[in-house]
C-alpha positions in Angstrom: 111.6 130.0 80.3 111.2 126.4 81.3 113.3 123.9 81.9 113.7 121.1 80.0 112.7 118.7 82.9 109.1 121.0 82.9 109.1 121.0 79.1 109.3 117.2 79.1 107.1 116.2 82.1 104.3 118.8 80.3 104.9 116.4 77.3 104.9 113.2 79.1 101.5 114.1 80.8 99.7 115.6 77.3 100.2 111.9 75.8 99.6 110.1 79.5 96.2 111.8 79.9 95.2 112.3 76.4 95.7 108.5 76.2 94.1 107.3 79.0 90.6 109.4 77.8 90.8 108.5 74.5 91.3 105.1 75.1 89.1 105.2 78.2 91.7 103.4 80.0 90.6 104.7 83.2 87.0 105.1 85.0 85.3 105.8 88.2 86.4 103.8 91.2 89.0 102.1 89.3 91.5 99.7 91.6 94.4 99.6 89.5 97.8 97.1 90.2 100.6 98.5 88.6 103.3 96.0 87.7 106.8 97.2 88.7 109.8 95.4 86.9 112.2 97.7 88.2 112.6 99.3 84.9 112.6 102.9 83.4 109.3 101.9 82.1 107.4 100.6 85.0 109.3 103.5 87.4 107.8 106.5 84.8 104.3 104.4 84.9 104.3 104.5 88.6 105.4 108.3 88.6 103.1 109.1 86.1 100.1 107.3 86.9 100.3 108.0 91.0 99.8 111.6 90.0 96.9 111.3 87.8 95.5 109.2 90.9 95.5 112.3 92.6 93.4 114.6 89.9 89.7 114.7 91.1 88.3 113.0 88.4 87.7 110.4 87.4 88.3 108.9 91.0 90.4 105.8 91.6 93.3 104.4 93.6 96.9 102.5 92.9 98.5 100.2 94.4 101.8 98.4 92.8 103.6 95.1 93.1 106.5 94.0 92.3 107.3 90.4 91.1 110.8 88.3 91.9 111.5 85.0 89.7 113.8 83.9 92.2 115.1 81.5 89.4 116.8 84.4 87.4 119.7 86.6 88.2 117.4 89.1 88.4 118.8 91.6 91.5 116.0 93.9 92.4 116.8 96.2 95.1 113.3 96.0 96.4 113.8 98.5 99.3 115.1 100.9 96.7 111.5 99.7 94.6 109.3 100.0 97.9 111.0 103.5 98.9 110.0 104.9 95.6 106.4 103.7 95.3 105.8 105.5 98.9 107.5 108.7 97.8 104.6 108.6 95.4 102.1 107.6 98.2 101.8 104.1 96.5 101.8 100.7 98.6 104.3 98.2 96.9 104.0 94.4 97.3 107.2 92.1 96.6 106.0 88.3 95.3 107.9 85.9 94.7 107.6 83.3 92.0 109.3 81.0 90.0 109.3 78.8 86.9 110.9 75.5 85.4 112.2 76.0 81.7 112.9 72.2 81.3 109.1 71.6 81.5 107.8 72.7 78.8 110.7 72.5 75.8 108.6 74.0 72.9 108.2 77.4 74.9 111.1 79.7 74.8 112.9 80.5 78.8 111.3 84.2 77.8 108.1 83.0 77.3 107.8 80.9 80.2 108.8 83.6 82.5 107.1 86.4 81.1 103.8 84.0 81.5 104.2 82.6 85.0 105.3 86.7 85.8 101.7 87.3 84.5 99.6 84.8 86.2 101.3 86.0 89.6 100.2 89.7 89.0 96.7 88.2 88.1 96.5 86.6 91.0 97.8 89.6 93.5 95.7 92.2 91.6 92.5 90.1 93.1 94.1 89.4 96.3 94.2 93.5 96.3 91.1 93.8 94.8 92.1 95.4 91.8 89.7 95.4 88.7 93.1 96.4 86.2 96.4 96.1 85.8 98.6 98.6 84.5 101.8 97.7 82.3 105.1 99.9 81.3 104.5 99.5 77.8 105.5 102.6 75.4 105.0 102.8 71.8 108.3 101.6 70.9 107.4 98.2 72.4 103.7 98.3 70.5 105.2 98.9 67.3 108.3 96.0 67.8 105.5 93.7 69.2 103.9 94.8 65.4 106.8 94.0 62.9 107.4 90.9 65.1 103.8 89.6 64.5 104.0 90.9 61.0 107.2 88.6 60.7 107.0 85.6 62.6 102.9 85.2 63.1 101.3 86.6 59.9 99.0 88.1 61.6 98.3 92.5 61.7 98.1 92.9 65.8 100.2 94.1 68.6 99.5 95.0 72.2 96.6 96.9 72.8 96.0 100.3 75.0 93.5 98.1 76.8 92.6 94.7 76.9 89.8 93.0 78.7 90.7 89.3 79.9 87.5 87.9 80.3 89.0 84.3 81.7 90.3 86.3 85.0 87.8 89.6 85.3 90.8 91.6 84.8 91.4 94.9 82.2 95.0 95.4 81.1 95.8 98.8 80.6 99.1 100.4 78.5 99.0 103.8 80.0 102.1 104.8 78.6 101.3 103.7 74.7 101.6 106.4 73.2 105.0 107.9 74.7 108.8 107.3 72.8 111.1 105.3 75.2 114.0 107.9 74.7 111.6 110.6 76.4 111.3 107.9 79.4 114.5 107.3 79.2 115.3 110.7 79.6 113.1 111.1 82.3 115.1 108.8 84.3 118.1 110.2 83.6 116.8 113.7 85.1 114.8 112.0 88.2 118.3 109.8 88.9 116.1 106.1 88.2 118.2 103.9 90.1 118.8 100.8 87.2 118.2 97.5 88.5 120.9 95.3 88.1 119.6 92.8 85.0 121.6 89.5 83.9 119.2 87.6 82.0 121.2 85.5 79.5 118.0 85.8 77.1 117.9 89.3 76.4 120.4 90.6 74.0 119.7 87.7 71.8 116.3 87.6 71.5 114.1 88.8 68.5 112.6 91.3 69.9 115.5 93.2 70.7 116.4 92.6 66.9 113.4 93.5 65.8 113.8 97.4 67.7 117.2 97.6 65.7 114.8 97.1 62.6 112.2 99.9 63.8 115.6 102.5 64.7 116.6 101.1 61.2 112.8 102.4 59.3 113.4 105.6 61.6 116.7 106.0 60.3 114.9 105.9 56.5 112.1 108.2 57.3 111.7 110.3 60.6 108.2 109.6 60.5 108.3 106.0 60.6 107.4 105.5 63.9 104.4 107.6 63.2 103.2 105.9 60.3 103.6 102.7 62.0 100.6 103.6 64.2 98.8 105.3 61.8 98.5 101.8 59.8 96.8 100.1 62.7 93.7 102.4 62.4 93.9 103.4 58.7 94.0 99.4 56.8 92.7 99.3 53.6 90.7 96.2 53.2 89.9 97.0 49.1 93.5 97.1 48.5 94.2 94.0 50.3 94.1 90.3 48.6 90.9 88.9 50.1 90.7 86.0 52.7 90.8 82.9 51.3 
C-alpha cells in the first residue's frame, strides 16, 4: 500500500508532466532559469522540475536564481536556498536588487517590486544563457489572477502556462499551473520546506489575497468551482456574449 507521500508525489508529477506536454512548455535543449522566492511554490518547482531534467527526453538543463530586494524585510536564508537547489543537482545564483517606491507614486510598492524582481531574472536568465524562465505559479494563483482581472481590469485573461516575451527573447513558463496549492503545501509539510521568514507590510492587505478568500468562498458554494473556473477559459461562448461595441 503506498504512502501518502508516494500517493501525492505520483499526483504532483501526472499534472507536472501532463502539463508541461500539453502545453509544450518544454523542448529539446531547453536552458531553463528557475526563479526561487523562497517559497513553497518556487521550492516544489525546483523539486519537481530538477527531476523531469533528468528524464531522457526531451533533453534540457536548469539552473535557478534567487533574487534579494535588499529594500524589503525580506530574510532569505540563502545558504538554506543554495543547499537545496544542489541536493537537486541545480546551481543557484543569489542577485541582489533593489527599487524606489517614492518614484513612481501611481504604481502600487507591490507592483514596483514584483517588476524590477522581473527585469533582474530577465537579465540573469541571458547572462546564463537561458532561453526560459520558469515561475512557481499553481492554479490557485491563475484563477485569483482571473477574478481579479475580471474585477478590477474588465478584461477575460490571467497568467498563461507559457508566454513568449518577444521584447527580451525570453519564454515564461508556469510548470506548476495546473496543481492546487494545498497539495504543494502539503508537500512541504512532508519534505520539512524550511519557510522563509516574510515581513512585507503589503501582503495581507492586498487584493489579491482578498480576492483567494473569494475563490475559497465559490469553492465553499460548489466543490467544483475551481474546476469550472478553468474550464471557462477554453470553453467562452462568444454567441451568448453582448458583442463588442
Amino acid at each position: 500500500m503506498r504512502t501518502e507521500e508516494e500517493l501525492l508525489m505520483h499526483r504532483l508529477r501526472h499534472k507536472f508532466h501532463k502539463t508541461a506536454a500539453e502545453y509544450g512548455l518544454i523542448t529539446e535543449g531547453d536552458r531553463i532559469l528557475i526563479a526561487v522566492s523562497g517559497g513553497k511554490d518556487s521550492l516544489a518547482l525546483l523539486e519537481l522540475l530538477a527531476a523531469r531534467s533528468r528524464v531522457l527526453k526531451p533533453r534540457f538543463s536548469v539552473v535557478a536564481a534567487h533574487v534579494v530586494m535588499t529594500n524589503i524585510p525580506y530574510q532569505s536564508d540563502t545558504q538554506y536556498l543554495i543547499d537545496f537547489a544542489q541536493r537537486h543537482g541545480v546551481e543557484m545564483h543569489i542577485v541582489e536588487a533593489s527599487f524606489d517606491a517614492t518614484g513612481d507614486t501611481r504604481k502600487s510598492p507591490c507592483f514596483l517590486c514584483s517588476w524590477n524582481r522581473r527585469k533582474v531574472l530577465f537579465e540573469t536568465a541571458k547572462r546564463l544563457g537561458c532561453n526560459k524562465i520558469a515561475l512557481g505559479h499553481h492554479q490557485d494563483d491563475v484563477l485569483v489572477t482571473l477574478l481579479m482581472n475580471m474585477t478590477f481590469q474588465g478584461a477575460f485573461s490571467t497568467m498563461p502556462p507559457a508566454l513568449k516575451m518577444n521584447k527580451f527573447d525570453m519564454t515564461i513558463i508556469r510548470p506548476l499551473c495546473r496543481i492546487e496549492e494545498r497539495d504543494i503545501t502539503r508537500l512541504a509539510e512532508l519534505h520539512e520546506y524550511k519557510k522563509q521568514e516574510k515581513h512585507c507590510p503589503h501582503e495581507h492587505t492586498s487584493n489579491r489575497s482578498r480576492m483567494a478568500e473569494v475563490l475559497a468562498t465559490l469553492e465553499q458554494l460548489n466543490p467544483e468551482a475551481r474546476y469550472n473556473l478553468w474550464g471557462s477559459m477554453t470553453n467562452v461562448q462568444t454567441d451568448l456574449l453582448p458583442p463588442k461595441v
